[in-house]
C-alpha positions as YAML, in Angstrom:
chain: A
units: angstrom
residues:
- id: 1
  name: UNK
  ca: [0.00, 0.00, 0.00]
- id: 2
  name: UNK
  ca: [1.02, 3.60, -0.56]
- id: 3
  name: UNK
  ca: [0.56, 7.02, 0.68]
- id: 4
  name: UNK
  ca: [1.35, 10.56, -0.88]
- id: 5
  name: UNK
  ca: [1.46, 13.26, 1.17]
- id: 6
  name: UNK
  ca: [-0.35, 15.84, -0.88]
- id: 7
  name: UNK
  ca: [1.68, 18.83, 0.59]
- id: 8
  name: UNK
  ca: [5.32, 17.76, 0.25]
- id: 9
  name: UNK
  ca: [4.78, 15.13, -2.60]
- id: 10
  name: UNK
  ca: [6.80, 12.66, -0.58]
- id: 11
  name: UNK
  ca: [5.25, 8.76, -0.53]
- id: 12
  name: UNK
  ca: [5.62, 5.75, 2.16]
- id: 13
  name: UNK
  ca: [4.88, 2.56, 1.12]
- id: 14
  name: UNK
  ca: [3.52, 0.08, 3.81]
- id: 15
  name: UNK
  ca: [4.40, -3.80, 3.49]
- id: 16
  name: UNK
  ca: [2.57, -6.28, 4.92]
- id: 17
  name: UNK
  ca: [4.31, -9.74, 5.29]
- id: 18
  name: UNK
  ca: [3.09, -13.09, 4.49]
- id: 19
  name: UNK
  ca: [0.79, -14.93, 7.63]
- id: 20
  name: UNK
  ca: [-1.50, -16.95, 7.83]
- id: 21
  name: UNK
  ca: [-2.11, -16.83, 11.41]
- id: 22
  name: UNK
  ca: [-4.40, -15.03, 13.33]
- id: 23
  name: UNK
  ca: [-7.69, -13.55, 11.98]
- id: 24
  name: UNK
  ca: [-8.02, -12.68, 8.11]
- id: 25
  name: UNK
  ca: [-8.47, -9.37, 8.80]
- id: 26
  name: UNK
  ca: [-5.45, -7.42, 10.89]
- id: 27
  name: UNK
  ca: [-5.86, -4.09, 12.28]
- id: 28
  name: UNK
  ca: [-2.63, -2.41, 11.97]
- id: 29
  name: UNK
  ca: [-2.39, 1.25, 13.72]
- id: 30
  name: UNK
  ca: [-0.63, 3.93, 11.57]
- id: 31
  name: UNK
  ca: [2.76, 4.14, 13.77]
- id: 32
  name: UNK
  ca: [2.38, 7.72, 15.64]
- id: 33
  name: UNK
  ca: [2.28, 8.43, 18.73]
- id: 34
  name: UNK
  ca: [-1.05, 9.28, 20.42]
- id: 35
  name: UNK
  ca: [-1.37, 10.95, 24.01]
- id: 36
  name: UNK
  ca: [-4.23, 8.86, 25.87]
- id: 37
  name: UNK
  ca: [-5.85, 9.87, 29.11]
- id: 38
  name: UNK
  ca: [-6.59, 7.01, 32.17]
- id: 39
  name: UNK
  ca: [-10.01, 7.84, 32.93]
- id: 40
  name: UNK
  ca: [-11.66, 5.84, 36.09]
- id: 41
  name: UNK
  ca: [-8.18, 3.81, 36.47]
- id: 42
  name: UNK
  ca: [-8.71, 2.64, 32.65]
- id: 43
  name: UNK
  ca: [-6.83, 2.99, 29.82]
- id: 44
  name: UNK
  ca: [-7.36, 1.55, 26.38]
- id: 45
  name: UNK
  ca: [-4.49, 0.80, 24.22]
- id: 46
  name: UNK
  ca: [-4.96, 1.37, 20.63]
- id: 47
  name: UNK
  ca: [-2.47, 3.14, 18.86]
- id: 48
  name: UNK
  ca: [1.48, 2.00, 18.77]
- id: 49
  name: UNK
  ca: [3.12, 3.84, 20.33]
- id: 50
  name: UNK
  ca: [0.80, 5.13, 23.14]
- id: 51
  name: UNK
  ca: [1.63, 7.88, 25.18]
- id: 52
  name: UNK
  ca: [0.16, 8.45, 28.79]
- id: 53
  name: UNK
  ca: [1.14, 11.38, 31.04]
- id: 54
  name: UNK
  ca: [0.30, 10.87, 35.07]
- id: 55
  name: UNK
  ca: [-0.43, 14.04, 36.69]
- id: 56
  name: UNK
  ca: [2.19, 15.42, 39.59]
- id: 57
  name: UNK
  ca: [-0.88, 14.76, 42.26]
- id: 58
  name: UNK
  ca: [-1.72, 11.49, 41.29]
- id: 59
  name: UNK
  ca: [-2.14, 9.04, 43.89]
- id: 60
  name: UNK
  ca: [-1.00, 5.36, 43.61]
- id: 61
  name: UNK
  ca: [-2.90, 3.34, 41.28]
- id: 62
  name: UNK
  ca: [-3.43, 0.18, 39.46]
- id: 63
  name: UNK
  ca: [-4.73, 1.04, 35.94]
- id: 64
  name: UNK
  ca: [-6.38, -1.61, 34.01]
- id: 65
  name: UNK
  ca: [-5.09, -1.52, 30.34]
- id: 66
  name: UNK
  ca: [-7.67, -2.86, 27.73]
- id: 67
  name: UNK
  ca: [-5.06, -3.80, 25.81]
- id: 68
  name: UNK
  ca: [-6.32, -3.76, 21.65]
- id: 69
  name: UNK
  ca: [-2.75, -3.70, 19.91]
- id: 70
  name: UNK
  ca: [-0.84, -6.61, 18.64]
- id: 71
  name: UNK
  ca: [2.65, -7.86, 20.45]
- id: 72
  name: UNK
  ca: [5.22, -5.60, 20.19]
- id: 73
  name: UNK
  ca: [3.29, -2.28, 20.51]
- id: 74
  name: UNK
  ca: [4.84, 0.57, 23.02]
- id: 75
  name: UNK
  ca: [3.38, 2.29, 25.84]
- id: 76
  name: UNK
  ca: [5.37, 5.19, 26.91]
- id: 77
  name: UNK
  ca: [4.29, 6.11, 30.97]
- id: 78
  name: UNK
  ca: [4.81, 9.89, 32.07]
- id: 79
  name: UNK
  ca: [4.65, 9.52, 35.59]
- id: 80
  name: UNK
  ca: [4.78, 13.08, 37.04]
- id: 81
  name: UNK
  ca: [3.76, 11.99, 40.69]
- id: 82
  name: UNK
  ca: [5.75, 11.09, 43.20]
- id: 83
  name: UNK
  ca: [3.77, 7.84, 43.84]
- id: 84
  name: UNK
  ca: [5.04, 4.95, 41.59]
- id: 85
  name: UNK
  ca: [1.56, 3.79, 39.70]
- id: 86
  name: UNK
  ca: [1.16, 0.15, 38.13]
- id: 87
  name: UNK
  ca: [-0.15, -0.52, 34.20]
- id: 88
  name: UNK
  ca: [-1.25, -3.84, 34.08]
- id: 89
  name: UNK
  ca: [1.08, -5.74, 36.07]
- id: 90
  name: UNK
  ca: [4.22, -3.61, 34.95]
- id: 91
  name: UNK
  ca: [5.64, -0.88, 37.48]
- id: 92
  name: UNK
  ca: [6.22, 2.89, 36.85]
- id: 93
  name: UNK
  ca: [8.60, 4.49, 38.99]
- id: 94
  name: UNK
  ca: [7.76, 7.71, 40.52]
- id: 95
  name: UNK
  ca: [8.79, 10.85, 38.56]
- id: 96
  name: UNK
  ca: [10.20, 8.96, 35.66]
- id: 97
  name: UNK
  ca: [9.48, 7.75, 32.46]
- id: 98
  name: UNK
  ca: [9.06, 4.32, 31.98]
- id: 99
  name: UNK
  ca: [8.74, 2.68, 28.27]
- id: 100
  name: UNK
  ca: [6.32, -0.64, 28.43]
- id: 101
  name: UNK
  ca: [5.87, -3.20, 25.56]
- id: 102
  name: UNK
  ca: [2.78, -5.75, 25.21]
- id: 103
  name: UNK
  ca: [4.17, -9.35, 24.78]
- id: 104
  name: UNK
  ca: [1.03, -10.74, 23.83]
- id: 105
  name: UNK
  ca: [0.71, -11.40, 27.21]
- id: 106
  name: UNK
  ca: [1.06, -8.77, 29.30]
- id: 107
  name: UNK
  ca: [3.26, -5.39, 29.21]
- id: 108
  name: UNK
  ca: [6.62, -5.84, 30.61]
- id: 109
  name: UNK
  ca: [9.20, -2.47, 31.69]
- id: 110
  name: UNK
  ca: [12.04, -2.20, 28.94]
- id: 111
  name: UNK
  ca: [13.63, 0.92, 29.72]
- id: 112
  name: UNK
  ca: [13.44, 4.16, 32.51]
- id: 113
  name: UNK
  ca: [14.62, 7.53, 31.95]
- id: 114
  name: UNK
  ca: [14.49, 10.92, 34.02]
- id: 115
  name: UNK
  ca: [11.83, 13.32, 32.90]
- id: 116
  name: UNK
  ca: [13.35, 16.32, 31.68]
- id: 117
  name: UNK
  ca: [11.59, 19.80, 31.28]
- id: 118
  name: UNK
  ca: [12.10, 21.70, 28.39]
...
């Protein structure tokens, strides 16, 4: 499949590999990344990656990811608080950000850095 961008005349072309597991019909997100809210210690993960800022007064929560991306997809935690908060089953350290990946099982940490203003 490809795209033009009408403004800058550039194209991407999008490849899908050969499968034949799964269902027939794959829903693939276009890869850029969205800023989603937790909203009644929810969150639903549908776009790769997924960015999620956690306000500085935050208390300590478990949020319950409804997870509708395939393995591999990112979710990128900006937690602001100083309380560590929990996505899934996968910890987020207090004031830092942590970078999560779905395994097809559950999300798992694969990196932490410092948050840095600017």
């Amino acid at each position: 499949m490809s795209y033009l961008n009408s403004k800058s005349r550039r194209s991407m072309d999008f490849y899908a590999p050969y499968n034949e597991e799964g269902d027939r019909c794959v829903l693939v997100p276009f890869p850029l990344a969205i800023v989603r809210q937790v909203v009644d210690s929810k969150l639903i993960h549908d776009c790769n990656p997924e960015i999620v800022v956690v306000a500085s007064g935050t208390a300590a929560m478990t949020v319950v990811v409804d997870t509708q991306v395939q393995a591999g997809s990112l979710l990128i935690v900006r937690n602001e608080s100083a309380n560590a908060q929990t996505f899934g089953v996968a910890s987020c350290a207090a004031s830092k950000v942590t970078t999560l990946m779905y395994d097809g099982n559950s999300y798992i940490a694969i990196g932490t850095s410092d948050i840095v203003e600017g």
